[in-house]
N, C-alpha and C positions, 0 to 999 in steps of 0.2 A: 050822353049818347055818343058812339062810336058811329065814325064816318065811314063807312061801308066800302069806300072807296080806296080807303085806305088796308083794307083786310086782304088777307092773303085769298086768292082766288084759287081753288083749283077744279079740273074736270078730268073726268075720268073717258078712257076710249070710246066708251058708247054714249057721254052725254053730249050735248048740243043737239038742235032743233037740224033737222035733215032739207034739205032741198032741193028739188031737181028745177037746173035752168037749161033748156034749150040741150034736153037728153045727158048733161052732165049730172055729176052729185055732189053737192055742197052741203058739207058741215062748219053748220056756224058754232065753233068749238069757245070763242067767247066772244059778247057781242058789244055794242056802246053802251048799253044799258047796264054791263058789268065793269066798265071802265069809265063810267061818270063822261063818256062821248068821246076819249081820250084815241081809242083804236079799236078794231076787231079783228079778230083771226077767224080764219077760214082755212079749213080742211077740203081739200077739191080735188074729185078725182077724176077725167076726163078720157071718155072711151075712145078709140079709132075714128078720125072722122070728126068728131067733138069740138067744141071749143064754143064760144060767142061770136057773133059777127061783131063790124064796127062796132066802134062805140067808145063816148068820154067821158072824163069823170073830171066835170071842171072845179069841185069843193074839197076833193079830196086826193090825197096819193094813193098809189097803188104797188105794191110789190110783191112780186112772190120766188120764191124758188123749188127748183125743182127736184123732188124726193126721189121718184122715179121716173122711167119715160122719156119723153122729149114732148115739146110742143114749137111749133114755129108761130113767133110773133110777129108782128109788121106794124108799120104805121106807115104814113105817105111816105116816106123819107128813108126806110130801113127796113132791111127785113132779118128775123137772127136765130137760127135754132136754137133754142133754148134745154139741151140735155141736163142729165142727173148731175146735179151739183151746182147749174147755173141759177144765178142770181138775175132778175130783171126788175127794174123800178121806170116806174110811169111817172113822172112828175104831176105833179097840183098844177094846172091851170088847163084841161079840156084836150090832149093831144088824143087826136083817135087814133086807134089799137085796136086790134084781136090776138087771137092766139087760136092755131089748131094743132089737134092731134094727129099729123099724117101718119103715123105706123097703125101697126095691127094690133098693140097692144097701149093696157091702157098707162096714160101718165096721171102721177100722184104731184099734187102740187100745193104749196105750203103758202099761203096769201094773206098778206096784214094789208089793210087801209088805216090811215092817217088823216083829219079823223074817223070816227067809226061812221 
């Protein structure tokens, strides 16, 4: 029997299970269940205004960049526009964060977690 985990995985634009959080849209494009818990990606797209409040993610990393758009991030300590081409990583152990959309248009954002 072949370990599944080890097979080549692919998804095509419209698959992954869709989500809406707190009026954004997440596409969970592949998730831990397809990567044996190893990581997931996330396709997100965030409107005007947008974004999460607070909040940590003390089990796992967080990073994404950005496709389109902009969003400003913050934590206590920093705050950083993050526009098209910026890279931002949350480290593992619980630092809160958010991120919003202040423009009028929406930002495209590319998110992997570490593990899934």
């Amino acid at each position: 029997m072949e370990n599944p985990i080890n097979d080549l995985t692919t998804v095509n634009a419209q698959d992954g299970q869709i989500l809406s959080v707190v009026g954004d849209t997440y596409r969970l494009v592949i998730t831990g269940e397809q990567t044996g818990g190893a990581y997931a990606a996330i396709d997100m797209l965030i409107p005007p205004q947008g974004g999460p409040g607070p909040h940590a993610h003390a089990n796992f990393q967080e990073s994404f960049y950005v496709l389109e758009g902009e969003v400003v991030v913050k934590t206590k300590a920093q705050s950083f526009v993050a526009r098209k081409g910026s890279f931002v990583n949350i480290p593992k152990g619980g630092v809160v964060h958010n991120f919003k959309n202040e423009t009028d248009t929406i930002a495209h954002l590319w998110c992997v977690v570490v593990p899934a």
